[in-house]
MIDOSE-1310 file (N, C-alpha, C; in nm, 2 decimals, decimal comma, always signed):
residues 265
xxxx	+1,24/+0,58/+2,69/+1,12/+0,65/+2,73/+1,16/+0,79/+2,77; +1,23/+0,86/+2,83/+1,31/+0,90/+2,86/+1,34/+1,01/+2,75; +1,42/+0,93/+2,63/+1,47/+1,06/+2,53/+1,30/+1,05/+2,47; +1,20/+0,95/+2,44/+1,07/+1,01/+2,39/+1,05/+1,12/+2,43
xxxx	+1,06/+1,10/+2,60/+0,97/+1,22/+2,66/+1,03/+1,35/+2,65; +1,15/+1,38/+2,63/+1,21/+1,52/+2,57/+1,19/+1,52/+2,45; +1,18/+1,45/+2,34/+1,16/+1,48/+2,25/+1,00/+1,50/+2,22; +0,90/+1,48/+2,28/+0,76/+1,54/+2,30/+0,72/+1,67/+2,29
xxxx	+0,85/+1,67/+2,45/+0,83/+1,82/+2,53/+0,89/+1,94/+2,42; +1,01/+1,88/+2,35/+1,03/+1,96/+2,24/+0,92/+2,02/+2,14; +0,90/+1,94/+2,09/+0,77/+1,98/+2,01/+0,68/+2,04/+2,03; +0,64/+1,99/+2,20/+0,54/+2,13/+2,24/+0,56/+2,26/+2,24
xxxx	+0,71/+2,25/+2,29/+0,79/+2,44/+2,30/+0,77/+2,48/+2,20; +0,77/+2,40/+2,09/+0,82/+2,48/+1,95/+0,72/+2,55/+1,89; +0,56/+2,47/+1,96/+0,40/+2,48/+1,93/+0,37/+2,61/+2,00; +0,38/+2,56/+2,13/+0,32/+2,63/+2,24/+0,41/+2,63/+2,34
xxxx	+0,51/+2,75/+2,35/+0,59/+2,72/+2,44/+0,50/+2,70/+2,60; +0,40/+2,82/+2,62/+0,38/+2,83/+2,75/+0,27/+2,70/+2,76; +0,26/+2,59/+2,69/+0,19/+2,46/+2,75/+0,31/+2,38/+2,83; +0,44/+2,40/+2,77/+0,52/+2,34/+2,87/+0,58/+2,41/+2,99
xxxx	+0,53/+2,54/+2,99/+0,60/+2,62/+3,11/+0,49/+2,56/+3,22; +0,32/+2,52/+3,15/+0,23/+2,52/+3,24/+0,26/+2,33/+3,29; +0,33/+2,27/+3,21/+0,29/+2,15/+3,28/+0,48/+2,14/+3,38; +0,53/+2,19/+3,32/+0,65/+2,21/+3,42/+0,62/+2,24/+3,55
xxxx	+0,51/+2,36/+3,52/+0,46/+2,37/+3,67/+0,38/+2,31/+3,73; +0,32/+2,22/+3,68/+0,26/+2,14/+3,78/+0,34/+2,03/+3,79; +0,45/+2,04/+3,73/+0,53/+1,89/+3,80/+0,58/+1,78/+3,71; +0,72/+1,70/+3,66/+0,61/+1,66/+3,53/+0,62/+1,50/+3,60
xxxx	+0,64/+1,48/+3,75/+0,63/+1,37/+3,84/+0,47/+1,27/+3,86; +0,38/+1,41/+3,88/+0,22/+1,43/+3,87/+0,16/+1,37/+3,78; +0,24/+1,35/+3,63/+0,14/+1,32/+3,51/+0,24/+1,19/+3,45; +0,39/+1,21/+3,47/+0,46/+1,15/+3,35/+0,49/+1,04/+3,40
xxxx	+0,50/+0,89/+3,37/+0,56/+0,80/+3,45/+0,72/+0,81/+3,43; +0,78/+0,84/+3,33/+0,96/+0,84/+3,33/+0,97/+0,89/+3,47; +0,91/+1,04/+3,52/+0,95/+1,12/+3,58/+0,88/+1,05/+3,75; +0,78/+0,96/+3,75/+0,73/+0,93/+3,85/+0,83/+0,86/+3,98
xxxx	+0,73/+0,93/+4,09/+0,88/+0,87/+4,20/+0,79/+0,73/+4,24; +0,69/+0,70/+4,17/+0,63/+0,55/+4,22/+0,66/+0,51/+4,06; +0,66/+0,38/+4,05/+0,64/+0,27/+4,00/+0,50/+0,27/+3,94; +0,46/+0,32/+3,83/+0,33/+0,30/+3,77/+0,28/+0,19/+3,66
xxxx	+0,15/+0,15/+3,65/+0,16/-0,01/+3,52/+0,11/+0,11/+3,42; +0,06/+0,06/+3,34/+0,02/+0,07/+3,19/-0,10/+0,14/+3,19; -0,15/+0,01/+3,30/-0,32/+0,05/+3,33/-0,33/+0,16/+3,39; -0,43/+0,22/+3,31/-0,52/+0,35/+3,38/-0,61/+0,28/+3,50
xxxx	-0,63/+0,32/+3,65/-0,72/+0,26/+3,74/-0,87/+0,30/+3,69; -0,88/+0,40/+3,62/-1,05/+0,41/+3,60/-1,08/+0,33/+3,45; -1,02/+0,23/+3,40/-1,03/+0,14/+3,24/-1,19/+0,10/+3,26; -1,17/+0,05/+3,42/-1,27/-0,07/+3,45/-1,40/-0,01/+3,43
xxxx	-1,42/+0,10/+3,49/-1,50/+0,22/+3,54/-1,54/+0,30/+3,41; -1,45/+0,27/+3,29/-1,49/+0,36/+3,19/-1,53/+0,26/+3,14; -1,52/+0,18/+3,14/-1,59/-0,01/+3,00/-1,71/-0,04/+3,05; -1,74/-0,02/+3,19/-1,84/+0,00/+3,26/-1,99/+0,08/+3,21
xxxx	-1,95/+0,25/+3,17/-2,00/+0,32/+3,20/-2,05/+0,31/+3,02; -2,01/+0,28/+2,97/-1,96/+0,25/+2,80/-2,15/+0,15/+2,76; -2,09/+0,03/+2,82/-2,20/-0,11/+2,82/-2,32/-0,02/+2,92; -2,30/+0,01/+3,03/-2,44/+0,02/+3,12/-2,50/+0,14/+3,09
xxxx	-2,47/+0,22/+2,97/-2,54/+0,37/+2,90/-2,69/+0,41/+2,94; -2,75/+0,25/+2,90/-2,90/+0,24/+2,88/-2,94/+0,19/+2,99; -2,86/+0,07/+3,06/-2,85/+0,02/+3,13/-2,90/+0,09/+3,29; -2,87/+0,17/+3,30/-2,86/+0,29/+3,40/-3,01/+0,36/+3,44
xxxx	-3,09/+0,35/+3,35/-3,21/+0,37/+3,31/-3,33/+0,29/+3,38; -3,25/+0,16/+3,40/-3,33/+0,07/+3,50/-3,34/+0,09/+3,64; -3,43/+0,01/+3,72/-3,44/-0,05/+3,81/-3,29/-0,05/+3,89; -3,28/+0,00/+4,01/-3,18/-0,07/+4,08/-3,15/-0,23/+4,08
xxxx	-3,24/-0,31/+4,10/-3,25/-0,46/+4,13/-3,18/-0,52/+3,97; -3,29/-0,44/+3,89/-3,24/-0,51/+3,72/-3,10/-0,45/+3,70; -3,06/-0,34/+3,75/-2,95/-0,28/+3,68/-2,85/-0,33/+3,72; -2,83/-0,46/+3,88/-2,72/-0,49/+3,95/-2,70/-0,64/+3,84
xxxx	-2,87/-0,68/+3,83/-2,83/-0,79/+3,78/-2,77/-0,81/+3,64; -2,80/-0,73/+3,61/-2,77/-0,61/+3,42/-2,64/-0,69/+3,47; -2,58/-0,57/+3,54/-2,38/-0,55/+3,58/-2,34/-0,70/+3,63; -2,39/-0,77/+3,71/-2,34/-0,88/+3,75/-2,35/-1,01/+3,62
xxxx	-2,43/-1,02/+3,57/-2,42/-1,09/+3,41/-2,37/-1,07/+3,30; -2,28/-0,94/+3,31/-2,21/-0,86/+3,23/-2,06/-0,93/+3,32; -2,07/-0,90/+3,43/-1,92/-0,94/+3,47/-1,89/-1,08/+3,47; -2,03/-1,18/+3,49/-1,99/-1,33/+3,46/-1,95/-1,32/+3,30
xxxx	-2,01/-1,29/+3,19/-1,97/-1,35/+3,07/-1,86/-1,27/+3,03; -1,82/-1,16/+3,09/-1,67/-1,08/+3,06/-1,55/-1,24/+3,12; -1,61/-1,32/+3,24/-1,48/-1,35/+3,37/-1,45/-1,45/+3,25; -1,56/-1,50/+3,22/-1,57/-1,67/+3,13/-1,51/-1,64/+2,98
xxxx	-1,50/-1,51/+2,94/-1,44/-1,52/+2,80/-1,27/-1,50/+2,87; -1,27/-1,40/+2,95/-1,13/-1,41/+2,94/-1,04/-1,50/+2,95; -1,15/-1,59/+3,06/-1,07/-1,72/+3,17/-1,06/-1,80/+3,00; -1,13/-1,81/+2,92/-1,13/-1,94/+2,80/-1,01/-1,88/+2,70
xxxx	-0,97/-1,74/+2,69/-0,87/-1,69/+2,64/-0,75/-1,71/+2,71; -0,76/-1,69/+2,82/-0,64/-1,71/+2,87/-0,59/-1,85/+2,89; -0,69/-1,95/+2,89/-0,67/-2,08/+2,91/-0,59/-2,15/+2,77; -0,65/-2,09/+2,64/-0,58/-2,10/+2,50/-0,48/-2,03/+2,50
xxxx	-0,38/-1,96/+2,54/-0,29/-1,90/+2,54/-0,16/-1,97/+2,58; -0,06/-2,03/+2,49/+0,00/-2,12/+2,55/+0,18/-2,05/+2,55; +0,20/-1,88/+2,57/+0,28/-1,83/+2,57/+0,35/-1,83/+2,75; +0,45/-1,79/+2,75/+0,54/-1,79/+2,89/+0,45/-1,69/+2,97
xxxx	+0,43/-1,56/+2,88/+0,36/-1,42/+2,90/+0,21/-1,43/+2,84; +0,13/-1,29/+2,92/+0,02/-1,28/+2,86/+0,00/-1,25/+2,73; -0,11/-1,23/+2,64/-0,09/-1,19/+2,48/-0,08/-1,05/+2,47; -0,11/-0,96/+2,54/-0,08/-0,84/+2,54/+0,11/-0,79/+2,59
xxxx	+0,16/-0,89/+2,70/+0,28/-0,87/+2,75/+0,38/-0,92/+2,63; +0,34/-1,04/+2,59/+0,39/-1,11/+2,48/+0,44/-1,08/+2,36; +0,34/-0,93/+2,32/+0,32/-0,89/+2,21/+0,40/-0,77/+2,25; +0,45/-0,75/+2,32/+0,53/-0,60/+2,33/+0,63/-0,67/+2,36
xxxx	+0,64/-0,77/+2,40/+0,80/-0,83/+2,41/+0,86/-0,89/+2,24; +0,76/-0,94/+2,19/+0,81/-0,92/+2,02/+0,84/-0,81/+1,98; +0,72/-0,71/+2,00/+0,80/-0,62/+1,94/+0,92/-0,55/+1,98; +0,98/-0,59/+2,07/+1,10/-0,50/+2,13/+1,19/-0,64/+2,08
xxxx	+1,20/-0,71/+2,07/+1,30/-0,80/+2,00/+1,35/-0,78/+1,86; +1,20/-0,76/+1,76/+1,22/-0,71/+1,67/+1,32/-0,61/+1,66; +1,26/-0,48/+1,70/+1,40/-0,35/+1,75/+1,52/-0,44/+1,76; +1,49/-0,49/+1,83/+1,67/-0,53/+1,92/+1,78/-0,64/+1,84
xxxx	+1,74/-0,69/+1,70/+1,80/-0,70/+1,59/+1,89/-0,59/+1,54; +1,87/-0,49/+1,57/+1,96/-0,40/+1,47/+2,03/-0,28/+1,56; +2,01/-0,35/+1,66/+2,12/-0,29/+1,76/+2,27/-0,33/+1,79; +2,37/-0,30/+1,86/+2,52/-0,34/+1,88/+2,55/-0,35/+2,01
xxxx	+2,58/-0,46/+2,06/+2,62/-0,45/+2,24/+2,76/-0,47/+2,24; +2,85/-0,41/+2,30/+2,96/-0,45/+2,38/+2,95/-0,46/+2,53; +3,03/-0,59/+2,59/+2,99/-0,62/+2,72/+3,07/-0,53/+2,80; +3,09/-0,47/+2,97/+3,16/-0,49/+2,98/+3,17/-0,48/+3,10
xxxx	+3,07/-0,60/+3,22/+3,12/-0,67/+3,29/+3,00/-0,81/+3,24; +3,01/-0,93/+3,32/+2,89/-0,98/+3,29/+2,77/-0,93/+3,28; +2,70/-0,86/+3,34/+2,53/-0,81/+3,37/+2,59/-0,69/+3,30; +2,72/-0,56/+3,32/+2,66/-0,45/+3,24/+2,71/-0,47/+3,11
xxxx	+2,57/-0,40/+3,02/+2,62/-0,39/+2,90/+2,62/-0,23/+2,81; +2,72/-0,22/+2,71/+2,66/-0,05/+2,64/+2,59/-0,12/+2,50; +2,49/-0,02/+2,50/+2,43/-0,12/+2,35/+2,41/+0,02/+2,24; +2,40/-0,02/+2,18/+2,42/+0,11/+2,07/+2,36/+0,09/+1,98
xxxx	+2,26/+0,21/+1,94/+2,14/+0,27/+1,86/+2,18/+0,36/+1,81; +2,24/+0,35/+1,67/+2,27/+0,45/+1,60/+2,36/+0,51/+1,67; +2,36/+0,66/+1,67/+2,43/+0,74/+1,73/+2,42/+0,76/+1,89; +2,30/+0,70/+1,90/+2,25/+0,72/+2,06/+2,34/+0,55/+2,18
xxxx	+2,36/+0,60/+2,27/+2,42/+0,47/+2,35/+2,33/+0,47/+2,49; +2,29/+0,34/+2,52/+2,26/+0,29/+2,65/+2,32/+0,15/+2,69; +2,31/+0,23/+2,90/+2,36/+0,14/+2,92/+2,26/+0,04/+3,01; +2,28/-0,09/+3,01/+2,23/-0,20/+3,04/+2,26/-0,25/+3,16
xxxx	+2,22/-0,24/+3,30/+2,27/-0,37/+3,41/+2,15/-0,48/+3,41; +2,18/-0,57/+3,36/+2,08/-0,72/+3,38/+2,07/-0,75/+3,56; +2,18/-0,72/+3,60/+2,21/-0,76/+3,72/+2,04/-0,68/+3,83; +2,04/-0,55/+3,82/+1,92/-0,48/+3,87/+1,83/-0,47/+3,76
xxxx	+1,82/-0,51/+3,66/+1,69/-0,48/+3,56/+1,68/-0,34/+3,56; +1,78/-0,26/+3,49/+1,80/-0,10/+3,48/+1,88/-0,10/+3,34; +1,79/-0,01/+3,23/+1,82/+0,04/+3,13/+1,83/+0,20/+3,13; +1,93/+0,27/+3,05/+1,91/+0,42/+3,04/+1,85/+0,46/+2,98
xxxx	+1,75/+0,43/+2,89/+1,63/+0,44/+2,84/+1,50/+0,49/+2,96; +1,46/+0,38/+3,03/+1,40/+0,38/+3,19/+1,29/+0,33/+3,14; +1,28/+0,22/+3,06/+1,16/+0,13/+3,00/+1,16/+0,01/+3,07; +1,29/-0,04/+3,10/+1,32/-0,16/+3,14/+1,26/-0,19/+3,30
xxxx	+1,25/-0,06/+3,38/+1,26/-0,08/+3,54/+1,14/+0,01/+3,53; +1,07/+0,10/+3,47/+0,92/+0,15/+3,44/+0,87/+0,03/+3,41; +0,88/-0,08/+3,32/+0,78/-0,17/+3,29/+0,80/-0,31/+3,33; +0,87/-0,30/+3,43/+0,94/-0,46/+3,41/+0,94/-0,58/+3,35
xxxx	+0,99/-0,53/+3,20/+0,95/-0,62/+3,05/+1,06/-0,58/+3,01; +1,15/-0,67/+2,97/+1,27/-0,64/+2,88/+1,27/-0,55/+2,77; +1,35/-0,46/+2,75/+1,31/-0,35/+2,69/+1,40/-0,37/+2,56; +1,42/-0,35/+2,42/+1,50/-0,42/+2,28/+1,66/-0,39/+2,38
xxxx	+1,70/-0,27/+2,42/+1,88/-0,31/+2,47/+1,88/-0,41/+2,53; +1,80/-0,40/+2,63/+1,80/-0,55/+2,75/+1,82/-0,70/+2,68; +1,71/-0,68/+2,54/+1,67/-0,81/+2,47/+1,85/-0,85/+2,37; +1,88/-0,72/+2,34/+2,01/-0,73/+2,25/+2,14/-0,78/+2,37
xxxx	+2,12/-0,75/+2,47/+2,23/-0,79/+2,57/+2,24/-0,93/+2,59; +2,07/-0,98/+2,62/+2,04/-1,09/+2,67/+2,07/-1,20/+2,55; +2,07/-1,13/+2,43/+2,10/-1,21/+2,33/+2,23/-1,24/+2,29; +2,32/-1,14/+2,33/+2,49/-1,21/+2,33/+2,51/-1,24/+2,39
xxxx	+2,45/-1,29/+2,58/+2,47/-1,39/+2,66/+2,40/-1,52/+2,63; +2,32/-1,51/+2,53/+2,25/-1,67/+2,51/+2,17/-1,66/+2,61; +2,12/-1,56/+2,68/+2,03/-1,60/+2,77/+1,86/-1,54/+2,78; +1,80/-1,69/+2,84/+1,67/-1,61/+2,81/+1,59/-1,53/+2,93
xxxx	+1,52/-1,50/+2,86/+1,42/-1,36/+2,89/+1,36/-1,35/+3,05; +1,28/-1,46/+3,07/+1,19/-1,51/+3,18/+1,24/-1,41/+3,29; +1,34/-1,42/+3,39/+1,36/-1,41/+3,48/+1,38/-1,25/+3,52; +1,35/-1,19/+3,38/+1,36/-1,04/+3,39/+1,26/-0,96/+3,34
xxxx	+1,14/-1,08/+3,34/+1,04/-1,01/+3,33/+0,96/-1,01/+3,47; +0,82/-0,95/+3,52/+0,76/-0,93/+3,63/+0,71/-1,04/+3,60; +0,70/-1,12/+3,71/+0,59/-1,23/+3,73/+0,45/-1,22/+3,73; +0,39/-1,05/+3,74/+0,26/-1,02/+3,74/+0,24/-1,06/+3,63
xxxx	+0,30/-1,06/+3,44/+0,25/-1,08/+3,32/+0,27/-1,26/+3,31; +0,28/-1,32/+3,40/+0,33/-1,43/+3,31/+0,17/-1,49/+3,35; +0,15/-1,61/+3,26/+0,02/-1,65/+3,22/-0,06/-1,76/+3,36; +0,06/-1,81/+3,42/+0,04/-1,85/+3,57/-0,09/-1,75/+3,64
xxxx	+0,02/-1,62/+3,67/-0,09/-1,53/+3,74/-0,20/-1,46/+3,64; -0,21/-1,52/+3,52/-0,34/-1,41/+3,44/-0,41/-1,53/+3,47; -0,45/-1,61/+3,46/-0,53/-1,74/+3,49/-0,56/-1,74/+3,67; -0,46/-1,68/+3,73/-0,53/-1,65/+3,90/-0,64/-1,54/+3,87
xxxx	-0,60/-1,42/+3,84/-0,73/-1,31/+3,79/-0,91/-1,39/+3,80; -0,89/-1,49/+3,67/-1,00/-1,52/+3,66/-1,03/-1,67/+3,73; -0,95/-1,71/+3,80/-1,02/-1,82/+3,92/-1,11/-1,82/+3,96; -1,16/-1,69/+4,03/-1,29/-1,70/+4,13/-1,44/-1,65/+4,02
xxxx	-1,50/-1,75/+4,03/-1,63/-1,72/+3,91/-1,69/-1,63/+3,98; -1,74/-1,48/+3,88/-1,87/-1,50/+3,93/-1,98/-1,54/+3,95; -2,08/-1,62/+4,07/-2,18/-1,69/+4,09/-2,27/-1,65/+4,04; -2,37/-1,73/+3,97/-2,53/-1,72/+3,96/-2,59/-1,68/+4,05
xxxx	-2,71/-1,63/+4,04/-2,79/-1,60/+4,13/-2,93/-1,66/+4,11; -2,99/-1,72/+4,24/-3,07/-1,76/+4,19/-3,18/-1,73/+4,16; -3,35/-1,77/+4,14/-3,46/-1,70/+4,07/-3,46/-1,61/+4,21; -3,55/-1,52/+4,20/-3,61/-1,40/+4,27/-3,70/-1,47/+4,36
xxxx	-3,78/-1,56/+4,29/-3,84/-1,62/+4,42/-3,82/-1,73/+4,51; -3,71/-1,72/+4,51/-3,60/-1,86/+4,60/-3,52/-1,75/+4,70; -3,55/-1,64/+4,66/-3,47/-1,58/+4,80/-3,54/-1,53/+4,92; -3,42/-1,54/+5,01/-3,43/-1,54/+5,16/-3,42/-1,41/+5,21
xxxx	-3,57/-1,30/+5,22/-3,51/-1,16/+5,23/-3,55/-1,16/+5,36; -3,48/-1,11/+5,46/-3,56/-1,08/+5,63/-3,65/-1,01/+5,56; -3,76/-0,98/+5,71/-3,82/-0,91/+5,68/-3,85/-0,76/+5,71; -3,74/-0,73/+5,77/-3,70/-0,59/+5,79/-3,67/-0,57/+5,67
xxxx	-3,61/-0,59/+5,58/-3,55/-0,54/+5,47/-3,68/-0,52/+5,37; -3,77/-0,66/+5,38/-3,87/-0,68/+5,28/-3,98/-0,53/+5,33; -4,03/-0,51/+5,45/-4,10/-0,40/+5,48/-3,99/-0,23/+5,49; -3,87/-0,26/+5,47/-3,84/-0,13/+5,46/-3,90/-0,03/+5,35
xxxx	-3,88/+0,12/+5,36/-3,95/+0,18/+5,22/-3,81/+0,26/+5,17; -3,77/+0,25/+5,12/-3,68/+0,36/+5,03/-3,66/+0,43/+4,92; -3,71/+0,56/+4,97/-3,69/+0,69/+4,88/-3,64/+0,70/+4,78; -3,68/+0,75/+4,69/-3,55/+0,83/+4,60/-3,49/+0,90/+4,66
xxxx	-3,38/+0,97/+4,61/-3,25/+1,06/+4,68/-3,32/+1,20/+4,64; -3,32/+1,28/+4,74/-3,36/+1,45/+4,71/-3,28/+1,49/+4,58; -3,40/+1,57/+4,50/-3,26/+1,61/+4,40/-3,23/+1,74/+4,41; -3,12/+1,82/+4,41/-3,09/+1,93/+4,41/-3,13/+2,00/+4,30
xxxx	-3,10/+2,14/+4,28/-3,12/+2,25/+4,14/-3,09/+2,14/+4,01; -3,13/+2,08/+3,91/-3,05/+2,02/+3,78/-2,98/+2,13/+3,73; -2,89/+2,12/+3,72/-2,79/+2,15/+3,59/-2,85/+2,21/+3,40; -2,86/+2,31/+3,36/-2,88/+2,34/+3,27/-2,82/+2,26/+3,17
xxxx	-2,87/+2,23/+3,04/-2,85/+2,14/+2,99/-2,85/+2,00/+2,96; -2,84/+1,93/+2,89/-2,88/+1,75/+2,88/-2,76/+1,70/+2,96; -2,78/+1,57/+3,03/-2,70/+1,53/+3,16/-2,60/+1,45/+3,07; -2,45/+1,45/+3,11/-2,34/+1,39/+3,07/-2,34/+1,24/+3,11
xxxx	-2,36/+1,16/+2,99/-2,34/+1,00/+2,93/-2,22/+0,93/+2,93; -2,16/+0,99/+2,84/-2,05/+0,93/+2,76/-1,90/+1,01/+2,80; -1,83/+0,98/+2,87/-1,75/+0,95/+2,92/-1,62/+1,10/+2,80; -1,55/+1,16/+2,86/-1,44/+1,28/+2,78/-1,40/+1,18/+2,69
xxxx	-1,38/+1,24/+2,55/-1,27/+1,17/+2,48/-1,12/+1,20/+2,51; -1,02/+1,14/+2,49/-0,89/+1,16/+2,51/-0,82/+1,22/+2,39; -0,70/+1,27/+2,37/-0,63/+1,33/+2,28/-0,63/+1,21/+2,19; -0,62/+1,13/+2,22/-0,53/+1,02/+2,10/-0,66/+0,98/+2,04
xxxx	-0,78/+0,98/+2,09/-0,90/+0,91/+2,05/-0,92/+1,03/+1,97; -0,94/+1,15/+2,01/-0,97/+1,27/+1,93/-0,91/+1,29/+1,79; -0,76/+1,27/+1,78/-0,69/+1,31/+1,68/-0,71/+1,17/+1,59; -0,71/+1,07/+1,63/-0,75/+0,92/+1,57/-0,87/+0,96/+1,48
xxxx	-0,95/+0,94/+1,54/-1,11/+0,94/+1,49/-1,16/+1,07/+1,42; -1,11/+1,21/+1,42/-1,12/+1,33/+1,33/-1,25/+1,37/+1,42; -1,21/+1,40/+1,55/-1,33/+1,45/+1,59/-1,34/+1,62/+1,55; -1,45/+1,67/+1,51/-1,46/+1,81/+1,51/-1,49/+1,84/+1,60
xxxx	-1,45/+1,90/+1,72/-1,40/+1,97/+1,82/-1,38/+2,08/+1,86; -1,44/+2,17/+1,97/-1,37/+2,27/+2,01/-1,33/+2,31/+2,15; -1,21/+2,45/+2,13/-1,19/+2,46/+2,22/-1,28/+2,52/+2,36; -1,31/+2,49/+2,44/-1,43/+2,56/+2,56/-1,38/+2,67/+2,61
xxxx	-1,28/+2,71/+2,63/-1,21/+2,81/+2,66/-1,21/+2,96/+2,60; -1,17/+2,95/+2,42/-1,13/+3,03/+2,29/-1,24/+3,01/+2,20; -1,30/+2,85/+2,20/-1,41/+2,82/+2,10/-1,32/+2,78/+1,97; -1,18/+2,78/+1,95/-1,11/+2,73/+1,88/-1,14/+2,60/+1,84
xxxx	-1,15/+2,60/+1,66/-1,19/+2,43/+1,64/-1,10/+2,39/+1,54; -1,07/+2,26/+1,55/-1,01/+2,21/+1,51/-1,02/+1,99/+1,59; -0,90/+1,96/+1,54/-0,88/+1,82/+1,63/-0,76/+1,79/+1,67; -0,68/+1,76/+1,63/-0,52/+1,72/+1,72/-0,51/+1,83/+1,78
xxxx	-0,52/+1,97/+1,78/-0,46/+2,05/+1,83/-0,55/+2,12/+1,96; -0,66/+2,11/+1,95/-0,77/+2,17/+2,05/-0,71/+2,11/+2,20; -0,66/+2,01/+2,22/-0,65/+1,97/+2,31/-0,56/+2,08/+2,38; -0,42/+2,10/+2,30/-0,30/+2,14/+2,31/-0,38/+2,36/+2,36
xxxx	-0,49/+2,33/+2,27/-0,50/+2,50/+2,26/-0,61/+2,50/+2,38; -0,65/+2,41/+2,48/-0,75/+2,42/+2,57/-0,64/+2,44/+2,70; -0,51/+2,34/+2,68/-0,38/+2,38/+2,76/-0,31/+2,53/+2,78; -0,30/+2,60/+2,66/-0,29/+2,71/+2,63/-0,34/+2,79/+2,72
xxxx	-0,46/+2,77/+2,65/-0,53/+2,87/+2,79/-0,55/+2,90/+2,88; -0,54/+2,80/+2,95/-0,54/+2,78/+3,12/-0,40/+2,83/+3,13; -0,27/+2,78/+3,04/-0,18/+2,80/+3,07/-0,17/+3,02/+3,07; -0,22/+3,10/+2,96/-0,24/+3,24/+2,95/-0,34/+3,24/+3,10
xxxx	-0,40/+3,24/+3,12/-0,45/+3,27/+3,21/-0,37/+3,23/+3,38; -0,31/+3,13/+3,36/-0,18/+3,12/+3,50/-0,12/+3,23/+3,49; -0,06/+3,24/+3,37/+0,09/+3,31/+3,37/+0,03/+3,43/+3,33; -0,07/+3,46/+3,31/-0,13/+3,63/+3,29/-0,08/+3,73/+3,37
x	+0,01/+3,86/+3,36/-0,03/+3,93/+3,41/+0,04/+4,04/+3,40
């Protein structure tokens, strides 16, 4: 991960040098997980929050009352498909964990280990070498202890000891704890007129919210696209900065900018 992430940052210099003078300066701890001094997952924390905002578009449009029950019927038939997926799943790991541990196996065929203690190993990729401790689940790469998932050297090590995998992966991915996730159902609710409202609540009145000045323009729906989604899908695009259009590169030239405008002067 490691040599990826230099060889990224190369690329950008070669583009735009001052996008990487600007993300050096902010850190590259702030944004990059190699470089992070925590422990980061995969998962982005706003996924839930964007899949959310995706399905409730129209949804939003409603009634407070209809719109909770919208979202709460939306999260019972999300809990009950995954719980029946995950219950079919008859791997060590989840299908998603599972599936990146093949494919790093795959890799890890055409690599070369020499041992040389028990746990450490040097493994060798071409011209490139890393080293392996099984003993702390630490690769020179920094895949292995960023994801705690065997990473292809780990898998080529583990494979000239005959030994398996399991114990060097995180227990968060194995299918034990993806099946805890979806234990707790969410409940039905029952008809509207079987419920028990005090009657403070039933005689309260509540307002709409004051609204302030609106905002010029039609109000934002649908959620930023990302670079990868951008360059994927051929969005025509521009930059808000320059007005520069284009798609893979707008991203990079909206960095630019901010970055001329830091370093202006």
């Amino acid at each position: 991960m490691l040599d990826e992430f230099n060889e990224r940052m190369s690329k950008i210099e070669e583009i735009y040098p001052r996008v990487k003078a600007y993300l050096y300066y902010i850190s590259y701890h702030r944004w990059s997980r190699v470089h992070a001094t925590v422990n980061r997952t995969w998962t982005m924390t706003s996924d839930i929050a964007e899949s959310l905002n995706v399905v409730t578009k129209y949804a939003r449009e409603l009634s407070i009352v209809e719109l909770l029950e919208y979202m709460r019927t939306l999260l019972e038939r999300w809990t009950k498909e995954r719980l029946l997926k995950a219950m079919g799943t008859f791997t060590y790991l989840g299908f998603k964990f599972n599936k990146e541990l093949d494919d790093n196996r795959t890799l890890s065929h055409k690599l070369r280990v020499r041992a040389s203690t028990d746990y450490i190993h040097t493994v060798l990729d071409g011209v490139r070498r890393y080293i392996v401790c099984l003993e702390n689940k630490r690769c020179s790469c920094g895949q292995f202890q960023l994801d705690e998932l065997t990473c292809p050297h780990a898998l080529a090590a583990l494979r000239q000891r005959d030994e398996s995998f399991e114990q060097y992966c995180s227990h968060y991915y194995t299918m034990e704890n993806l099946l805890r996730i979806y234990e707790i159902p969410v409940n039905p609710l029952p008809d509207e007129s079987k419920w028990n409202v005090p009657q403070y609540i039933s005689e309260e009145v509540v307002n709409p919210p004051t609204r302030g000045k609106r905002q010029p323009g039609r109000p934002q729906k649908e959620r930023y696209k990302t670079y990868d989604e951008i360059n994927s899908k051929k969005y025509k695009v521009s930059c808000g900065n320059c007005g520069g259009e284009g798609s893979g590169t707008v991203y990079i030239q909206q960095i630019e900018c901010k970055s001329n405008k830091m370093f202006s002067y």
